[in-house]
Backbone as a chain_set.jsonl record, in Angstrom:
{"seq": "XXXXXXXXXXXXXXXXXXXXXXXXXXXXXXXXXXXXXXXXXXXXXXXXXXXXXXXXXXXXXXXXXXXXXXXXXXXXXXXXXXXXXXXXXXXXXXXXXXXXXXXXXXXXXXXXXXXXXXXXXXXXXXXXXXXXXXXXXX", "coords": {"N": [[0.849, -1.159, 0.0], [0.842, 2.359, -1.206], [2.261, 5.089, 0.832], [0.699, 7.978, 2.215], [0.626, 11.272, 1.341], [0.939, 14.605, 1.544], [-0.674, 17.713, 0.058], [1.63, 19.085, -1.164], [2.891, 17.222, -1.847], [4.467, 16.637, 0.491], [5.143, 14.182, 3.457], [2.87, 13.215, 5.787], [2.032, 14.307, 8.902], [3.097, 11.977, 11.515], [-0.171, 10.395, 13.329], [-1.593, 10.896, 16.788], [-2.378, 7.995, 18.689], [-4.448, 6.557, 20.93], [-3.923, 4.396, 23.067], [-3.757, 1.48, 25.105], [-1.804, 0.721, 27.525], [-1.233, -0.812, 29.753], [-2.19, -3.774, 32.018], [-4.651, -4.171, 32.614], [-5.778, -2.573, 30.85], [-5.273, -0.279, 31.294], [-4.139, 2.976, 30.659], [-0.682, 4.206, 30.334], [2.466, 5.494, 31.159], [4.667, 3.986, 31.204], [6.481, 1.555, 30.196], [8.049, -2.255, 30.402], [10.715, -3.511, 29.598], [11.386, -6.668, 27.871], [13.379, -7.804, 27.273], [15.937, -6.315, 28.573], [14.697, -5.593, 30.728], [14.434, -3.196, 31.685], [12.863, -0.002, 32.736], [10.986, 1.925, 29.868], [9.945, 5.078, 28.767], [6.817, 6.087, 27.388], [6.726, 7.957, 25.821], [8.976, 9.259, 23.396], [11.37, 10.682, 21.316], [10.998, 11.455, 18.101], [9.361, 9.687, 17.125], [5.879, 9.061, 17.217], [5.11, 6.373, 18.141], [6.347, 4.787, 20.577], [7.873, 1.332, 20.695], [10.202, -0.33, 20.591], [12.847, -0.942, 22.838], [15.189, 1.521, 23.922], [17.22, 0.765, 25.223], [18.38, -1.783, 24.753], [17.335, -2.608, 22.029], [15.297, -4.539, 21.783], [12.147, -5.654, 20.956], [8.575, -6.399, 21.76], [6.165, -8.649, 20.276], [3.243, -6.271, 19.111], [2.021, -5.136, 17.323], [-0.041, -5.591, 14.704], [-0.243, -4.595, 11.51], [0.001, -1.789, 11.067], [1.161, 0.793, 12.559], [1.41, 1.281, 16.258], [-0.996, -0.17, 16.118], [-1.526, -2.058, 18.044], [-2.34, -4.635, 17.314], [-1.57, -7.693, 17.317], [-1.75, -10.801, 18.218], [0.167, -12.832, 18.849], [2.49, -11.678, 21.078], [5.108, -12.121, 21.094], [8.703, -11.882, 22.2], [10.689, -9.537, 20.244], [13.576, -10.158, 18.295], [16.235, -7.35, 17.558], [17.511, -7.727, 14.423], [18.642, -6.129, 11.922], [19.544, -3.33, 9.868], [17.485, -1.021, 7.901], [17.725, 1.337, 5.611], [15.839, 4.482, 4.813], [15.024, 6.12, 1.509], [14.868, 8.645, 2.234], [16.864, 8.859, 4.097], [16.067, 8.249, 6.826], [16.506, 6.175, 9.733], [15.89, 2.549, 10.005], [14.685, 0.068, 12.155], [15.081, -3.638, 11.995], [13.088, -5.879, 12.982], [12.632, -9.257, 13.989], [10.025, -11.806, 15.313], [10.566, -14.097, 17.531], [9.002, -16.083, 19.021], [6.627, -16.323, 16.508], [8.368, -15.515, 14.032], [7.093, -13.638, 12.074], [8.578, -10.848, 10.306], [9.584, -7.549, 11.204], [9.397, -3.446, 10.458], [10.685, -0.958, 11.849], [10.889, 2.729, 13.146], [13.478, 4.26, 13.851], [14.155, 5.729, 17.56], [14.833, 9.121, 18.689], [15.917, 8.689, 20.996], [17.583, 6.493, 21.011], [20.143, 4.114, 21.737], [23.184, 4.757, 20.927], [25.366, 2.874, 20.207], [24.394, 0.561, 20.345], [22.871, 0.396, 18.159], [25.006, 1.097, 16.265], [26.354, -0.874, 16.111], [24.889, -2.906, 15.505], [24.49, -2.376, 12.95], [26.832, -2.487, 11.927], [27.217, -5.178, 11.972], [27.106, -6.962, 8.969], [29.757, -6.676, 8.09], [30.807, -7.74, 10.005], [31.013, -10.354, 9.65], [32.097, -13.362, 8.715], [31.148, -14.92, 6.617], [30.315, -13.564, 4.311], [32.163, -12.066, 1.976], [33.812, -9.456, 2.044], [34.864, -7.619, 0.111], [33.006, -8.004, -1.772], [30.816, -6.465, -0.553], [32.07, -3.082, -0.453], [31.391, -3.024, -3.373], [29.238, -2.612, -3.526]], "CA": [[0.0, 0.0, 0.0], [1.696, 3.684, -0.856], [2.695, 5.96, 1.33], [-0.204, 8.987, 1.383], [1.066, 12.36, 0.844], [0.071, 15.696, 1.104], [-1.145, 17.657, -1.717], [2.366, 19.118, -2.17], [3.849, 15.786, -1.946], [5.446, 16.0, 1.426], [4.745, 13.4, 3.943], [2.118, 13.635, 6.42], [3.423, 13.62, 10.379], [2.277, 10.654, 12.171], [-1.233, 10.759, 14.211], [-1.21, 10.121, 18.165], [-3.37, 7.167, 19.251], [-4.97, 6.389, 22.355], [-3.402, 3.234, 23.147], [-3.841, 1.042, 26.28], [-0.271, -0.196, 27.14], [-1.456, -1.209, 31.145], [-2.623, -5.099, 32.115], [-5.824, -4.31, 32.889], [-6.595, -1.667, 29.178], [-5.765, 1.178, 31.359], [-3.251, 3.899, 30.317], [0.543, 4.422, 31.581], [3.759, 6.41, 30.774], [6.142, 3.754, 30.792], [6.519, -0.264, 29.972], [9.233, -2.926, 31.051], [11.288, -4.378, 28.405], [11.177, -8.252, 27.682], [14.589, -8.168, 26.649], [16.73, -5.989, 29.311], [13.728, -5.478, 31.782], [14.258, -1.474, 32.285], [11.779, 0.553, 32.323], [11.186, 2.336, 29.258], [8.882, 5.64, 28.692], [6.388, 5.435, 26.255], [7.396, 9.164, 24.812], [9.875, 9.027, 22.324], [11.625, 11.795, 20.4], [11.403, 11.707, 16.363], [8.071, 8.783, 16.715], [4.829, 8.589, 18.329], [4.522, 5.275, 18.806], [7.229, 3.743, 20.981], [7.628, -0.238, 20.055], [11.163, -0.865, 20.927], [13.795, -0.369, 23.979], [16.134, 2.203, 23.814], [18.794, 0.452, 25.253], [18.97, -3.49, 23.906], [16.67, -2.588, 21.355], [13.989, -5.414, 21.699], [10.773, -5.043, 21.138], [7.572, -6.903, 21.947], [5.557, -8.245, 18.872], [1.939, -5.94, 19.948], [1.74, -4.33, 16.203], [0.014, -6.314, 13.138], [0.075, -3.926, 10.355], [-0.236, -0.391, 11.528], [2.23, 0.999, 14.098], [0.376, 1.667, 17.061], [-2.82, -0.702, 16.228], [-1.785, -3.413, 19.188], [-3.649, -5.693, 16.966], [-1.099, -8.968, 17.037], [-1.837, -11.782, 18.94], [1.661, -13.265, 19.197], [3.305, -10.954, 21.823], [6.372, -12.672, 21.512], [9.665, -11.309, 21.609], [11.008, -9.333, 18.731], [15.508, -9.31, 18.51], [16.865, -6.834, 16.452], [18.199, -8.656, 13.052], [19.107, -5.614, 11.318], [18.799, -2.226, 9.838], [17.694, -0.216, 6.863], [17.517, 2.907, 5.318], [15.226, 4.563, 3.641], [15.374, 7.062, 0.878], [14.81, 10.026, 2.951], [17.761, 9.005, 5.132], [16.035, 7.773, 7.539], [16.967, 4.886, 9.458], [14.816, 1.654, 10.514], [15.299, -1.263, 12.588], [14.356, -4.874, 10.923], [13.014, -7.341, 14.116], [11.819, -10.515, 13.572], [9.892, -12.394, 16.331], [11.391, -15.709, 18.154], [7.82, -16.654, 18.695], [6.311, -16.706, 15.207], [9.029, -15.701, 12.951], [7.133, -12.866, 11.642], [9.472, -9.24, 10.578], [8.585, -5.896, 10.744], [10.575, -2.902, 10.248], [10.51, 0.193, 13.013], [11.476, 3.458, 12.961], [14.684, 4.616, 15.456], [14.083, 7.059, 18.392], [15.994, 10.111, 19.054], [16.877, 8.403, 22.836], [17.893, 4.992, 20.985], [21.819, 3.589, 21.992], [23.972, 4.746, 19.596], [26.072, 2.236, 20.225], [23.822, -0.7, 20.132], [22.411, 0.416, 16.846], [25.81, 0.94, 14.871], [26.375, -2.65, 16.496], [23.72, -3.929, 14.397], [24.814, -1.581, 11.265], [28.224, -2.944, 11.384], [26.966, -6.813, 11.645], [27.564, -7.575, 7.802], [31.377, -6.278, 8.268], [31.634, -8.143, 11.069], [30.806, -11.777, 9.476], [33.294, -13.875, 8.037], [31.17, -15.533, 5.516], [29.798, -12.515, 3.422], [33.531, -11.217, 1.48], [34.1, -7.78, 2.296], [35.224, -7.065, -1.561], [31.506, -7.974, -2.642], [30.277, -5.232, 0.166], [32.334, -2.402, -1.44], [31.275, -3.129, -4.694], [27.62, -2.353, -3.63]], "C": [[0.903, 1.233, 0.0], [1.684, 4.395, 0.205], [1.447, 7.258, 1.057], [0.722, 10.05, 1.6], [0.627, 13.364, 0.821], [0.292, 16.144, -0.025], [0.235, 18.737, -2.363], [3.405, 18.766, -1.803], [4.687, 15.752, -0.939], [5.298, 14.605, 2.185], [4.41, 13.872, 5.233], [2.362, 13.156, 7.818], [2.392, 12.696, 11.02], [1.261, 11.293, 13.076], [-0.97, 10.247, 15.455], [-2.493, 9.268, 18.059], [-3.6, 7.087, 20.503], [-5.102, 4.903, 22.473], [-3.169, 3.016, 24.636], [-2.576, 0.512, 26.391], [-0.515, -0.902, 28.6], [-1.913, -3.148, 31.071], [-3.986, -5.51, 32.056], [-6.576, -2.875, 31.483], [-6.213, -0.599, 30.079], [-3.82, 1.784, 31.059], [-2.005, 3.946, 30.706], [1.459, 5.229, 30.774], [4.865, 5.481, 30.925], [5.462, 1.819, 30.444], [7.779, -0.603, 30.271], [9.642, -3.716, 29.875], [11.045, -5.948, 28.88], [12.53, -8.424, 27.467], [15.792, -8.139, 28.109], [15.806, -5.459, 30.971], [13.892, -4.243, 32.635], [13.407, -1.201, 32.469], [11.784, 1.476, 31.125], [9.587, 3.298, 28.995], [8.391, 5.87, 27.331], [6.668, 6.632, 25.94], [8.634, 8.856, 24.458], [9.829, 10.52, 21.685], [11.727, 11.196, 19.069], [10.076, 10.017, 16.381], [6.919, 8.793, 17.659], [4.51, 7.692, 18.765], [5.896, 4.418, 19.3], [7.284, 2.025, 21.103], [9.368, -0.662, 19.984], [11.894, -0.2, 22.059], [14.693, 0.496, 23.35], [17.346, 2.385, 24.081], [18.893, -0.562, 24.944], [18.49, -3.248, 22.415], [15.422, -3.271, 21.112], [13.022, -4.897, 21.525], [9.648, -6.28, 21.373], [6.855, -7.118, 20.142], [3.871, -7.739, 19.114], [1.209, -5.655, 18.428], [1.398, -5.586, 15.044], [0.415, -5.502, 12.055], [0.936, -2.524, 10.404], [0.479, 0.096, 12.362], [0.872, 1.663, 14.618], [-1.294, 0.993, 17.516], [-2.654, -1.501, 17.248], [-2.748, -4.785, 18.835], [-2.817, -7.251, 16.957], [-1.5, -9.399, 18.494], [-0.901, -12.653, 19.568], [1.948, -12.865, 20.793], [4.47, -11.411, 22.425], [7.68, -11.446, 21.726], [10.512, -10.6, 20.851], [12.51, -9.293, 18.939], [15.112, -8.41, 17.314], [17.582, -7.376, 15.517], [19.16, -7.678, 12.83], [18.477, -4.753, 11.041], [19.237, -1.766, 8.267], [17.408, 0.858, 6.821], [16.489, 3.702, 4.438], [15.627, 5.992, 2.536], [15.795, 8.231, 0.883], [16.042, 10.206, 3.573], [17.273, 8.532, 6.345], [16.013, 6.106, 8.489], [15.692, 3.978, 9.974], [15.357, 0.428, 11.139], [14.177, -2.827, 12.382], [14.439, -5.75, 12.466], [12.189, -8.134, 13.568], [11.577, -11.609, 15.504], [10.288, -14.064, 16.436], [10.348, -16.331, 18.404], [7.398, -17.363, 17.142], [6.942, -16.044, 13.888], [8.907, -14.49, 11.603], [8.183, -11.472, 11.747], [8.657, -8.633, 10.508], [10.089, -4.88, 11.05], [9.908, -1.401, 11.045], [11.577, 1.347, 13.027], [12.32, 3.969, 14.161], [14.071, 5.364, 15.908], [15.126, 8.041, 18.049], [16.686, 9.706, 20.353], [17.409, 6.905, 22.536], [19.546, 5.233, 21.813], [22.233, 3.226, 21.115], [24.641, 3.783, 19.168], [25.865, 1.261, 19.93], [23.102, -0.277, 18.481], [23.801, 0.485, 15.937], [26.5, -0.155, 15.246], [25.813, -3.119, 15.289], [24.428, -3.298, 12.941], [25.746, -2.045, 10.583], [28.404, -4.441, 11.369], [27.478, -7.645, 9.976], [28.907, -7.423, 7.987], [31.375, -7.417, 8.767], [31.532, -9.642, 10.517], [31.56, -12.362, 8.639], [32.182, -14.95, 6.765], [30.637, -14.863, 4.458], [31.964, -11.755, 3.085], [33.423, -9.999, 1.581], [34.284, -7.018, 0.953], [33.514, -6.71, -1.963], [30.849, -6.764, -1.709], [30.773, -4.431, -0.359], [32.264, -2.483, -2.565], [29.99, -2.85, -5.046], [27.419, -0.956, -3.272]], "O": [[1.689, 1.367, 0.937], [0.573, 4.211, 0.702], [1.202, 7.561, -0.111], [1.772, 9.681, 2.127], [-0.309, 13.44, 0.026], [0.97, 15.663, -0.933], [0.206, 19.181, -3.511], [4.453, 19.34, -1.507], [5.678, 15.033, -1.063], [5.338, 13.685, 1.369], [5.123, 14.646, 5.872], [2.764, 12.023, 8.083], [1.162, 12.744, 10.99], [1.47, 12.392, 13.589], [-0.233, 9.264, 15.527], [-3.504, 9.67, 17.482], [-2.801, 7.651, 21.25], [-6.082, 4.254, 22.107], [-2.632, 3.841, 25.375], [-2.144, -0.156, 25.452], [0.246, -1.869, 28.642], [-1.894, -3.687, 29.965], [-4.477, -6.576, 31.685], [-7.742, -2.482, 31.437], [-6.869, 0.391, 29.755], [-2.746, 1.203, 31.213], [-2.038, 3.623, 31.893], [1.086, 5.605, 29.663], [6.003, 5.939, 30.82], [4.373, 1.248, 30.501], [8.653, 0.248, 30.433], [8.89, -4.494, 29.289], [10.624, -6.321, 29.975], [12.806, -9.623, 27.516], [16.345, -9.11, 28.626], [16.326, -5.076, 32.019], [13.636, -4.135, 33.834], [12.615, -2.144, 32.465], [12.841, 2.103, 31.199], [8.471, 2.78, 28.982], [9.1, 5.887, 26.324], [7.541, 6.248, 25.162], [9.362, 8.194, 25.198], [8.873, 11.283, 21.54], [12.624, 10.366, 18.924], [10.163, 9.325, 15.367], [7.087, 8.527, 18.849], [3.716, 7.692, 19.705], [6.427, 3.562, 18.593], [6.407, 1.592, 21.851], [9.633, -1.464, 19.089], [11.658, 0.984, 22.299], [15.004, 0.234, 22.188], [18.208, 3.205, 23.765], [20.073, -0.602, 24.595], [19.239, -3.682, 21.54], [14.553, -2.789, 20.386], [12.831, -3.725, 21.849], [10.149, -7.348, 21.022], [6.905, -6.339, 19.19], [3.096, -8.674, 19.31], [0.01, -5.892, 18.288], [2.25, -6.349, 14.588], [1.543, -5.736, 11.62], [2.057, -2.251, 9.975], [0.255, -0.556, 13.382], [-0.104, 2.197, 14.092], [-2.166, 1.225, 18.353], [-3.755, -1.887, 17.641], [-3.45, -5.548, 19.498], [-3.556, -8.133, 16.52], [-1.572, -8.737, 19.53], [-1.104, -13.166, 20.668], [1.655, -13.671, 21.676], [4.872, -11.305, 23.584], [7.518, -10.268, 21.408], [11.502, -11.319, 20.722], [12.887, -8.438, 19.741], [14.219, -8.514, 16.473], [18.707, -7.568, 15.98], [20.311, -7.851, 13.23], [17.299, -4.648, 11.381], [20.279, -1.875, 7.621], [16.886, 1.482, 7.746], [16.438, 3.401, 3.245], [16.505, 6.785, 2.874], [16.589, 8.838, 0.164], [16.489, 11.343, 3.721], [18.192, 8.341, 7.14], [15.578, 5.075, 7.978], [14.636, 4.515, 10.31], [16.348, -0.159, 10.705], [12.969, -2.97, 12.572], [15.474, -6.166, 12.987], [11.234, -7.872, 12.837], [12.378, -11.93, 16.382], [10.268, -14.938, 15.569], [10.484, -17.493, 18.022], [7.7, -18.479, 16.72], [6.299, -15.978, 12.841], [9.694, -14.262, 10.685], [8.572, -11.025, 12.826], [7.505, -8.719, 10.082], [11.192, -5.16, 11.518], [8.805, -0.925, 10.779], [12.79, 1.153, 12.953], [11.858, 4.065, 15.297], [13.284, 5.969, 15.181], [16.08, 7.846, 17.296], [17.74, 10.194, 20.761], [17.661, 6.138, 23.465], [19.954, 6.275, 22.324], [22.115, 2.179, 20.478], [24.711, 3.578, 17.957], [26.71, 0.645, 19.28], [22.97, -1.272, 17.768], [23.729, -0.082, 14.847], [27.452, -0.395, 14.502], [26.34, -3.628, 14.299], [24.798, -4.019, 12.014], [25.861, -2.155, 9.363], [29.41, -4.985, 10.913], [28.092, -8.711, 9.921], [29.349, -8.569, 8.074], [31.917, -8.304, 8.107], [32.252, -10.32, 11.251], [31.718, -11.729, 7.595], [32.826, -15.744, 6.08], [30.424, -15.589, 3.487], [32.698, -11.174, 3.885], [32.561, -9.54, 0.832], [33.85, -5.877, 0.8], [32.976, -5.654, -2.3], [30.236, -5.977, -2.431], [30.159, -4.419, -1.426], [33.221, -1.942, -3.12], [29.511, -2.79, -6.179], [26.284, -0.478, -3.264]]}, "num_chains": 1, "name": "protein.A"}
């Protein structure tokens, strides 16, 4: 499905939802990772819908389609695999759940860990069975 657009062709800033993140449907300001078991607040700089940690990166799988819909049934696990880019420059992080196997691809914070993300960035480098020649050549 495209991308909509305003009518002179920028892109239109994300809507807030009114999303239950509590045990019992009711409201909160923070959640507990699955991964590194911080606490993590659900505001975020540069996305409205927070859906990964900001320091391991994990995320929960809560999202079917839509960021923000809480419509999956899973709620497994998600690691961080890997990351892309998109056209704009901006970056994204590729998790795939340890449950059911499904990916999805999520947009960085401004409070992510720099460190743990150019971790992940620098993963192809780091693997001895991908040739390093064939990477500079792309």
């Amino acid at each position: 499905m495209p991308r909509r657009r305003t009518p002179d062709g920028g892109r239109r800033p994300q809507r807030r939802k009114s999303v239950l993140h509590g045990p019992g449907g009711e409201g909160g300001d923070a959640f507990r990772c699955v991964g590194c078991r911080l606490e993590v607040p659900l505001a975020a700089p540069g996305t409205a819908h927070r859906n990964h940690c900001p320091h391991c990166l994990t995320s929960r799988h809560v999202d079917r389609r839509v960021p923000g819909d809480r419509a999956a049934d899973c709620g497994g696990r998600m690691a961080a695999l890997s990351m892309t880019v998109r056209s704009n420059g901006e970056w994204l992080l590729i998790h795939q759940c340890v449950t059911c196997g499904e990916l999805s691809a999520n947009r960085i914070a401004g409070d992510d860990n720099a460190l743990a993300l150019m971790r992940i960035a620098m993963r192809p480098l780091a693997d001895g069975k991908l040739p390093v020649r064939a990477l500079l050549t792309l």
